[in-house]
N, C-alpha and C positions, 0 to 999 in steps of 0.2 A: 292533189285534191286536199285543202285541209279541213279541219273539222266540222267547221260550221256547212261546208258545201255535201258532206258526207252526213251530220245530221242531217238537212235538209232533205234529202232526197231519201231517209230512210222512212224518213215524218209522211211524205208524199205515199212511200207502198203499204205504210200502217194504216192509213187514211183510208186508202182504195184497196185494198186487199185484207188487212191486220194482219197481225205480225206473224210471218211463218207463208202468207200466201193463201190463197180462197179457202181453201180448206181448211182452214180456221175460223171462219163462222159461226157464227153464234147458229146451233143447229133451227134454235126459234122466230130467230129473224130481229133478234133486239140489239143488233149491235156485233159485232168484233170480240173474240174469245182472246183477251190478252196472255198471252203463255209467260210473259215477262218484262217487268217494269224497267231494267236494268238490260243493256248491252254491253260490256266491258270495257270494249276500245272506242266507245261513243261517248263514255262519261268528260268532260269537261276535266281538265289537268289539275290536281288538287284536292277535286271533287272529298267532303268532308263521310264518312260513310255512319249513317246513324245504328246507336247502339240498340239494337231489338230485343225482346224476351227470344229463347229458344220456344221454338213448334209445340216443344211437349209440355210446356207451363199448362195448354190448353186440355189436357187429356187428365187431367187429376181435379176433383173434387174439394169441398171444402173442408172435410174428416182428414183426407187424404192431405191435402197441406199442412193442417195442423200436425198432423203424425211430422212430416218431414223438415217444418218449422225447429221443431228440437232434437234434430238430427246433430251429432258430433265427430262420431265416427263410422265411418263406412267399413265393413265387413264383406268381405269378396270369396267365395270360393274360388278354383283355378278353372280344372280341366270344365270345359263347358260353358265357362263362363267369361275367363280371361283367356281363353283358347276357345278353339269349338267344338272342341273335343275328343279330335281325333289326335293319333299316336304316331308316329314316322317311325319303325325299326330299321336300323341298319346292316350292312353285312356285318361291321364291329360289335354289334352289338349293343352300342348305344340306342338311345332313342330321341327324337328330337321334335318340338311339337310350334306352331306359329301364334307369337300375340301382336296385336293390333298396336298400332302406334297411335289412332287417334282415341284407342282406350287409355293408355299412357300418359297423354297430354290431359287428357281429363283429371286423372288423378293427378297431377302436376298443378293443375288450376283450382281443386281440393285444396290441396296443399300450400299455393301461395292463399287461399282463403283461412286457412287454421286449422282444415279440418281434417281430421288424418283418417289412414286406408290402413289397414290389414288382411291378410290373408289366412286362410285356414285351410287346410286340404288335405284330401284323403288318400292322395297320393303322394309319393316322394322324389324331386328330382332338385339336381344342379341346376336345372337351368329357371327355374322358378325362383333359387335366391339371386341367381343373377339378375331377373329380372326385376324383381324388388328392389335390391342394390340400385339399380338402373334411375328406377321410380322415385327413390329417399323413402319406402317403407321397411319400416326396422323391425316389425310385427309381424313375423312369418312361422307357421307351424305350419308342419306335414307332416304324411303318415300317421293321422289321426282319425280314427272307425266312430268314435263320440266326438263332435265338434261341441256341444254346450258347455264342457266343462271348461275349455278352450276359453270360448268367449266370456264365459262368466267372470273367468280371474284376469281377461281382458280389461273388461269393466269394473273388475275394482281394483284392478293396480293403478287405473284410471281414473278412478271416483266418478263413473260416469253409472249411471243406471239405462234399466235396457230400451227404456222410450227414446234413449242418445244415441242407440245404435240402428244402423241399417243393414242389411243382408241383404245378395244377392246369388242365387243358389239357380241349379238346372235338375236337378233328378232330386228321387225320393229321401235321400239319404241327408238332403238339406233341411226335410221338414221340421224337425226338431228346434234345429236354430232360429227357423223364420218364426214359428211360436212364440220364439222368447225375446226378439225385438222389436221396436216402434215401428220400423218401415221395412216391411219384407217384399221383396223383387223378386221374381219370376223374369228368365229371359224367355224370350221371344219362340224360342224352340225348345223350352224347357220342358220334361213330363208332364202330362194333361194333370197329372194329381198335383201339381204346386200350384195351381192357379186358381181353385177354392182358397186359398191362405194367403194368397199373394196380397198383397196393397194394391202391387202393378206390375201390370205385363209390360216388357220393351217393347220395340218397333222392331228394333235391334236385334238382332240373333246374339249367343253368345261367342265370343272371340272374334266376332265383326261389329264394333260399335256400339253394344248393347251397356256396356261400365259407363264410357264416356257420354251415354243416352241419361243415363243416372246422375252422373257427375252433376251435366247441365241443367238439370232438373231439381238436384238439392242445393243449388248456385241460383237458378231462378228464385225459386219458392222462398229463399229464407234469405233474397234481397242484394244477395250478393253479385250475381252476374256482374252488373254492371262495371262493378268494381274491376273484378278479374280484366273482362272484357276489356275496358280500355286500355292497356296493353296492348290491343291487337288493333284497333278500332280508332284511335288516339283519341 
């Protein structure tokens, strides 16, 4: 059966049924409830794929763009944020804890953009400069109880001021920092107190998508997507 015979007959149960089967009904009677425009193995060989904004372009404001417009660098806490913040102890003794790899790529598509990541954290392990090494961020500090002072001589080893920077923080201890930059993030499951201060809440939980949520969003906003994107997109 080749394609066109296998479109065709897919065309015919969208027609009389919509896609997915009766039960996708428009509950009001105006039509066919499309779940989806796109079939995988129906696309046409070649098939050219168009470059779109991310989802979250649409969840931010016109104060809120302008904040993230003059965004430079992004500032990340770890535990909570680039993890989700739990702890794995060992019978050795170690501890070992899981980051996301489509948080990763995010900061990777940052980076072929110009725009660099740092971390700052309140805790101290190996495996957090591996993971930077991993990423190409060279800006790592842990085991630090004050992050402002931190960021501040961030910011001017960098000649950047604080309306260039972004933060993304999960609990109380980040509030300080989100005070003192342009675009301050709240993840998704972050303490209810970071979310009066926040710019923006994620979709994203922290250490499941919530960075890479961010990424895409300061890559929308200040025009860049497209750019990156085509890379992946041709």
């Amino acid at each position: 059966m080749n394609f066109h015979t296998v479109h065709g007959l897919f065309t015919l149960w969208n027609q009389v049924f919509g896609v997915g089967g009766p039960e996708n009904r428009d509950q009001k009677g105006k039509g066919m409830v499309t779940m989806t425009k796109n079939v995988g193995f129906l696309k046409e060989p070649g098939t050219k794929e168009r470059i779109k904004a991310p989802s979250v372009l649409n969840r931010v404001n016109a104060p809120v763009r302008r904040r993230i417009e003059r965004i430079k660098l992004l500032v990340l806490d770890v535990d909570g944020v680039l993890t989700d913040g739990r702890l794995f102890y060992h019978d050795d003794g170690t501890e070992s804890k899981a980051f996301d790899v489509r948080d990763g790529h995010g900061i990777k598509m940052l980076r072929h953009a110009s725009i660099e990541s740092a971390l700052i954290s309140g805790r101290s392990s190996p495996m957090v400069e591996k993971r930077a090494v991993d990423l190409g961020i060279t800006e790592v500090t842990q085991g630090v109880r004050d992050k402002v002072p931190i960021l501040e001589k961030l910011l001017s080893q960098k000649g950047l001021k604080p309306e260039h920077a972004a933060f993304v923080g999960d609990d109380v201890v980040d509030l300080t920092v989100m005070n003192r930059v342009g675009f301050a993030v709240a993840v998704a499951d972050a303490s209810e107190f970071l979310f009066d201060t926040a710019h923006y809440v994620t979709v994203a939980p922290g250490g499941r998508g919530a960075v890479r949520e961010v990424a895409e969003l300061i890559l929308a906003v200040k025009g860049l997507w497209e750019g990156v994107a085509q890379t992946y997109f041709g």
